[in-house]
N, C-alpha and C positions, 0 to 999 in steps of 0.2 A: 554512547547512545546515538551520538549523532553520527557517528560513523554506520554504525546497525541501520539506522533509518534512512541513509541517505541510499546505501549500497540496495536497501528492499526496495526501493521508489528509482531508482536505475535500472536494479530489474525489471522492475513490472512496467518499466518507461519503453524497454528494449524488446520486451519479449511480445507485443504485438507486431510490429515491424518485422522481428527475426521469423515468427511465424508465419506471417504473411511470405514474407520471402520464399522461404523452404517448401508454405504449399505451392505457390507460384509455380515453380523449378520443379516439385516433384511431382505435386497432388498430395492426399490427405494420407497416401500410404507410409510415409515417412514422418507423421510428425512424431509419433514414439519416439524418435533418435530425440526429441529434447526431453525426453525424463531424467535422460543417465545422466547427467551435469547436476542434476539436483537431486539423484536419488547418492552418487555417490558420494557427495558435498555432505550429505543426511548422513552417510554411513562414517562418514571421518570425524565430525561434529559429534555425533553420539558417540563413537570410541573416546576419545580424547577427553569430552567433556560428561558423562554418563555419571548419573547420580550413581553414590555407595550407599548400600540397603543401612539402611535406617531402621530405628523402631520408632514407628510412628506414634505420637501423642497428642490427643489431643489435651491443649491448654486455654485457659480464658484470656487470651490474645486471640487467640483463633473468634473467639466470640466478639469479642470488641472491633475485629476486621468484618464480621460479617455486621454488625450496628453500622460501623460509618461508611458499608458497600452502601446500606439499605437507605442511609442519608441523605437529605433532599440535594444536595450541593452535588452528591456524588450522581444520583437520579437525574438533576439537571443535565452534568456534562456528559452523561451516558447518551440521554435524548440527542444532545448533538451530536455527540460522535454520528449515532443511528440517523441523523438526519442528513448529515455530509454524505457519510459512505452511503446512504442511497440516493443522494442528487447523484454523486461520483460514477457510481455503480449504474445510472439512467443513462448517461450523458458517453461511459463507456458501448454500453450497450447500445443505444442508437445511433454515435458519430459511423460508426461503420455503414449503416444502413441509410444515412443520409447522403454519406461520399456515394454509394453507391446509385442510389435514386438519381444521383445527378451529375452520373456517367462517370467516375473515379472506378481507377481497378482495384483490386485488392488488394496491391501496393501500395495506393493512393489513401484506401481507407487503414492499414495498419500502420502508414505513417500518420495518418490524422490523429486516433488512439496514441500512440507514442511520443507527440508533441505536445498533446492534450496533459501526459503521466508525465512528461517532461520538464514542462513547467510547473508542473506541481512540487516536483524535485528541487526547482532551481529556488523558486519560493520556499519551499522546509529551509534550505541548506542557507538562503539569505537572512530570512525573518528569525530562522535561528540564530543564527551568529549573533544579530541583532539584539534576541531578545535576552538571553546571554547576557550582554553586555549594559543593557538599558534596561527599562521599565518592563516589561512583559505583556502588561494588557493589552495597550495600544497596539500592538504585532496579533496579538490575539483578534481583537476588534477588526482592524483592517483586513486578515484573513477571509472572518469570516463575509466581509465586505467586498473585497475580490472574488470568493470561491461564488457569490452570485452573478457576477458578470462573468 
């Protein structure tokens, strides 16, 4: 899992700078050339790992997964998740536009975004190890106590 998660938060660390870059160099006519790394990534992944048809049933497990989705505990940490990913998601969306207000190029503002994803990477890969290893909450806590500064 931690390999999954760290490699998606690499990506998504990289892929505002890579794209700034290529429109830099090209203009917006070329960004299409970054699908095919992920469409054909998509296409080996599904081979390889591709569910075998099933007969699907439902059973009262299935019911008991949807009680404890609907659970206040689950409801809570849902609320956060949706609160993080839209500071994250603000903070994406405007660092570009603020590099820019005050004279960064486009390079300038897709390395800000990527140092920004960056450290959010280097943080999952730390506080995880961590948390691993020791108490949990506290990494939890302090998280959410850095993602506001």
């Amino acid at each position: 899992m931690a390999i999954f998660l760290t490699g998606g938060a690499l990506g998504a660390a990289l892929g505002p700078i890579t794209v700034a870059a290529l429109v830099e160099a090209t203009g917006m006519r070329a960004t299409w050339l970054l699908l095919a790394p992920g469409l054909l990534l998509s296409v080996l992944l599904y081979l390889r790992f591709a569910p075998r048809p099933a007969n699907p049933r439902r059973t009262e497990g299935s019911l008991d997964l949807l009680a404890a989705i609907s659970s206040g505990p689950a409801l809570a940490l849902a609320a956060v998740f949706f609160l993080r990913g839209a500071a994250e998601t603000g903070i994406m969306t405007f660092l570009p536009i603020l590099v820019e207000e005050k004279g960064g190029s486009l390079i300038a503002a897709g390395a800000a975004v990527s140092v920004f994803k960056l450290s959010g990477a280097a943080g999952n890969i730390l506080a995880g190890s961590q948390s691993d290893r020791r108490n949990w909450k506290p990494f939890v806590v302090l998280s959410f106590l850095l993602a506001v500064v």
